[in-house]
Legacy VTK file of the C-alpha trace (Angstrom):
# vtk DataFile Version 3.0
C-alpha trace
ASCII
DATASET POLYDATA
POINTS 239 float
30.323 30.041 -42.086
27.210 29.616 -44.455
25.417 32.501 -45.703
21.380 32.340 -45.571
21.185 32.352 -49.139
23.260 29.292 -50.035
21.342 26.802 -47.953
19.965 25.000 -50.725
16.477 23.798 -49.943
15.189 20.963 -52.712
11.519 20.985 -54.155
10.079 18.083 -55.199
6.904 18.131 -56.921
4.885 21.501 -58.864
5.784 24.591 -58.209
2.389 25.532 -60.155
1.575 27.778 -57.240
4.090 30.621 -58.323
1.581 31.393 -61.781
-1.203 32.507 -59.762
-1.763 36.436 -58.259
-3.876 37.591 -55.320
-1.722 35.803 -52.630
-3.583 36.787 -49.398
-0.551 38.256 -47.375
1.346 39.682 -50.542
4.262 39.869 -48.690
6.645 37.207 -50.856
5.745 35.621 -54.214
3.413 32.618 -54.574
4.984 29.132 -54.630
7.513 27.276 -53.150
10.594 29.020 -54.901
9.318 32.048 -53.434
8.514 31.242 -49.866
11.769 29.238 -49.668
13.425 32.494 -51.116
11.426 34.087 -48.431
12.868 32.070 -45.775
16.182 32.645 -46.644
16.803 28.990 -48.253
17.799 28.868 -52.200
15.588 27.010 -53.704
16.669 24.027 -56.114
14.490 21.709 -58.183
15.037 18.012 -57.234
13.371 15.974 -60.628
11.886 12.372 -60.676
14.610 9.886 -59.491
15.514 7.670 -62.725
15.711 4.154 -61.861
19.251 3.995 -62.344
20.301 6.609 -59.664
20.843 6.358 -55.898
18.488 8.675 -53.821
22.361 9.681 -52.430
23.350 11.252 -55.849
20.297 13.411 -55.639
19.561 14.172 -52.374
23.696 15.300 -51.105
23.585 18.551 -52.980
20.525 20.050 -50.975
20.585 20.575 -47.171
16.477 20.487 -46.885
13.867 19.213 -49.129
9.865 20.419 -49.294
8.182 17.276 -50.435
5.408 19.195 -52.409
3.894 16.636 -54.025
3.516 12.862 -55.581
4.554 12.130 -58.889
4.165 8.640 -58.773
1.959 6.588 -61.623
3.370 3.230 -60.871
3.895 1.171 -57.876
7.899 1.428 -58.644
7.724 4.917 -58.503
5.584 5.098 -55.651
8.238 3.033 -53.685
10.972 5.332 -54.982
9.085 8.089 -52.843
8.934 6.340 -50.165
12.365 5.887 -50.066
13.082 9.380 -50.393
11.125 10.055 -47.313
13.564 6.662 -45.319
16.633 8.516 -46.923
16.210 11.640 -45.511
15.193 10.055 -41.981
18.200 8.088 -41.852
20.483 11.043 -42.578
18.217 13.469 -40.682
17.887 15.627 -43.629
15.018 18.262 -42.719
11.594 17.659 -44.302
8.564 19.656 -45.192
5.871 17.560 -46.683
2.623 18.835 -47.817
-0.591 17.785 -49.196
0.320 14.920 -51.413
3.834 14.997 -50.228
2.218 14.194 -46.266
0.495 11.266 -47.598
3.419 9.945 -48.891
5.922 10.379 -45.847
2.728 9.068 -43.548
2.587 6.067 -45.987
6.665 5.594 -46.168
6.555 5.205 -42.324
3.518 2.380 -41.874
0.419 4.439 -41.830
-2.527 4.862 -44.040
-4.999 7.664 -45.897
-8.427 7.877 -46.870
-9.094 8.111 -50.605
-11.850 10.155 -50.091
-12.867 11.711 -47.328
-16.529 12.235 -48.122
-17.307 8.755 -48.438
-14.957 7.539 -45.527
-15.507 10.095 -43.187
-19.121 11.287 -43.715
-19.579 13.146 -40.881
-16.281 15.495 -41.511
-16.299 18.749 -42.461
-16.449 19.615 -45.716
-12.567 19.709 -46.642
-13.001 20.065 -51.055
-15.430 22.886 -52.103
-14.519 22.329 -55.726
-16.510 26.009 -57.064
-14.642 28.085 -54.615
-10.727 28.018 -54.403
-8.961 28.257 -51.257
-11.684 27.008 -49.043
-10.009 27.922 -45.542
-10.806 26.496 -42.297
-10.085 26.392 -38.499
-7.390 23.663 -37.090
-6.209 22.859 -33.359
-2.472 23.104 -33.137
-1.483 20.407 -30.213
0.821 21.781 -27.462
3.882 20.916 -27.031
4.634 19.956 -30.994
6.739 21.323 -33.517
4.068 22.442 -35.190
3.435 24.917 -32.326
6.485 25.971 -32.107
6.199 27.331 -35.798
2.855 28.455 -35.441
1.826 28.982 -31.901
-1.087 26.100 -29.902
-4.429 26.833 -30.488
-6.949 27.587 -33.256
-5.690 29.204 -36.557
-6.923 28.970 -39.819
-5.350 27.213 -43.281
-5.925 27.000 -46.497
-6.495 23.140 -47.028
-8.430 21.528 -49.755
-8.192 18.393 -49.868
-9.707 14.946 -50.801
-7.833 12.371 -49.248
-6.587 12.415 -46.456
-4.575 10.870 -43.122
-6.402 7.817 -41.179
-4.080 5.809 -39.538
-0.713 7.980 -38.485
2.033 6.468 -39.012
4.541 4.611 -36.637
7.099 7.058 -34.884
4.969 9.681 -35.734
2.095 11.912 -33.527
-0.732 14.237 -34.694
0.202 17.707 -34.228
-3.020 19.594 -35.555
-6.341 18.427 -36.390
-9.363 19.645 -38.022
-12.084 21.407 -35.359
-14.501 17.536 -36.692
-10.966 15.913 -35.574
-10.001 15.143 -39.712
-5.953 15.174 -39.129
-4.238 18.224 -40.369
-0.794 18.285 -39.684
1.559 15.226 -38.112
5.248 15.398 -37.305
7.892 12.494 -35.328
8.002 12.411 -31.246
11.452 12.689 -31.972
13.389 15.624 -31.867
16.846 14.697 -33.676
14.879 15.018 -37.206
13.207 17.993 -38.761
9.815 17.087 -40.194
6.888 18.432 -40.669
3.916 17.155 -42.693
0.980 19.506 -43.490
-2.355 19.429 -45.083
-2.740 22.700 -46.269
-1.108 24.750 -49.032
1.436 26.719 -47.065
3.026 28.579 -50.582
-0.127 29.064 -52.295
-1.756 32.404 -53.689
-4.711 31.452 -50.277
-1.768 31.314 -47.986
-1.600 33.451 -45.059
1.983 35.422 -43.927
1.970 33.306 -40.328
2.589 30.721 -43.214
6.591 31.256 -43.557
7.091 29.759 -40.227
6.862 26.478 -42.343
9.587 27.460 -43.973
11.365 29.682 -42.042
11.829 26.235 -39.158
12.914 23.944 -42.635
15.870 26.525 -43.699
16.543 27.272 -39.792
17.018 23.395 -38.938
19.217 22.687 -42.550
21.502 25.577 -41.322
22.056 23.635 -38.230
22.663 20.458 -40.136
24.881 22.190 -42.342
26.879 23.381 -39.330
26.941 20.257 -37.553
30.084 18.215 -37.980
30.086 15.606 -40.248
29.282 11.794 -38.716
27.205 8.751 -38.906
23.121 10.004 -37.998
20.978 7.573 -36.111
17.270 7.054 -37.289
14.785 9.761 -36.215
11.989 7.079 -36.319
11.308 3.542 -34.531
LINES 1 240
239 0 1 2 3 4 5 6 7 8 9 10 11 12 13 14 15 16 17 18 19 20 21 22 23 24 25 26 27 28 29 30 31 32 33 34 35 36 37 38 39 40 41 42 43 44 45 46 47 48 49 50 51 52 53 54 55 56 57 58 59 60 61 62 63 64 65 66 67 68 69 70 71 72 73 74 75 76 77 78 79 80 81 82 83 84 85 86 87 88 89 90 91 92 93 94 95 96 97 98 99 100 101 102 103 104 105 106 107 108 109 110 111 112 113 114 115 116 117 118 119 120 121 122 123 124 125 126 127 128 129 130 131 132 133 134 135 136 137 138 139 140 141 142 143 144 145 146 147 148 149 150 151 152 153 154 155 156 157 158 159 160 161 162 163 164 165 166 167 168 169 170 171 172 173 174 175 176 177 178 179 180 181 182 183 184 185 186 187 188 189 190 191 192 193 194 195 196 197 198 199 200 201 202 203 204 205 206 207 208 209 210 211 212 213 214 215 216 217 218 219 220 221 222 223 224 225 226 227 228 229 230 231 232 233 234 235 236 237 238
């Protein structure tokens, strides 16, 4: 059997989130380190892929991966992600994208983002307050989603700033919470036989809230089961 603590749970992008105090809850350390640590997951930094490496070298040591962010500055690097996001669909590797990192698994799959959301969506809430960090506001959780299963359906409230965001969702893939001026907040696959859950808000940051670890609590839960499940060829989570 697999302890808890060595289900090693990758982190790509900043963990600048673990440098700042006054976390809402207080109940684990800011960042993703600590709310994997939290979770019961070991967290492990997974770097930039160099051009020369297979995503397979990388990605076979961890058994989960929160895709925090994108580090892309080049079209060749922004492809790279992208393929990160088809690698771990095709070997059902469990997923938590967020902010950045949902734009980027939404893209990877056929959809689209705003740039900005003030100028595209005029009409939408206000979702960047740039003088006042950790703007927080109300979302719908859909029934019957993942997403609700984590957090319970209905209204809660996040911590998401942020500029661009999702327009058209991408294919194999539903909206599991939106906004309360219908801006998409959260989306996830129909599927069931991949773990992955893309989020707009800042789940590990000093703002979060403690219903918060649910994120991660269902990311280490689901690589435990991969990690238990015998060892065979995975079909693709996505159309």
């Amino acid at each position: 059997m697999v302890s808890a603590a060595t289900i090693p749970i990758g982190i790509y992008g900043s963990d600048s989130a673990a440098d700042l105090r006054g976390r809402g809850c207080g109940l684990w350390p800011p960042g993703y380190a600590g709310a994997v640590s939290a979770a019961g997951g070991l967290p492990v930094v997974v770097r930039q892929k160099p051009s020369s490496i297979p995503w397979d070298g990388i990605l076979d040591s961890v058994a989960g991966i929160v895709l925090a962010e994108s580090r892309a500055t080049s079209a060749k690097q922004a492809a790279d992600e992208e393929a990160l996001c088809d690698w771990c669909r095709r070997h059902s590797l469990p997923m938590l994208a967020v902010d950045r990192g949902l734009h980027v698994l939404n893209l990877a799959f056929g959809g689209s983002i705003y740039f900005d959301l003030a100028r595209d969506c005029p009409e939408a809430l206000q979702h960047r307050h740039p003088p006042e960090r950790g703007l927080r506001h109300a979302i719908m959780v859909e029934r019957g989603t993942r997403l609700a299963g984590l957090y319970g359906e209905g209204e809660i409230v996040v911590n998401s700033e942020h500029r661009r965001g999702v327009d058209r969702v991408a294919r194999g893939f539903r909206v599991s919470a939106r906004a309360l001026d219908r801006v998409i907040e959260a989306i996830e696959p129909h599927q069931d036989n991949w773990f992955v859950v893309g989020v707009q808000w800042h789940p590990a940051s000093a703002s979060a809230s403690g219903l918060d670890i649910q994120l991660f609590r269902g990311l280490v839960d689901a690589a435990r089961q991969r990690m238990h499940k015998p060892a065979r060829a995975t079909r693709s989570a996505v159309a």
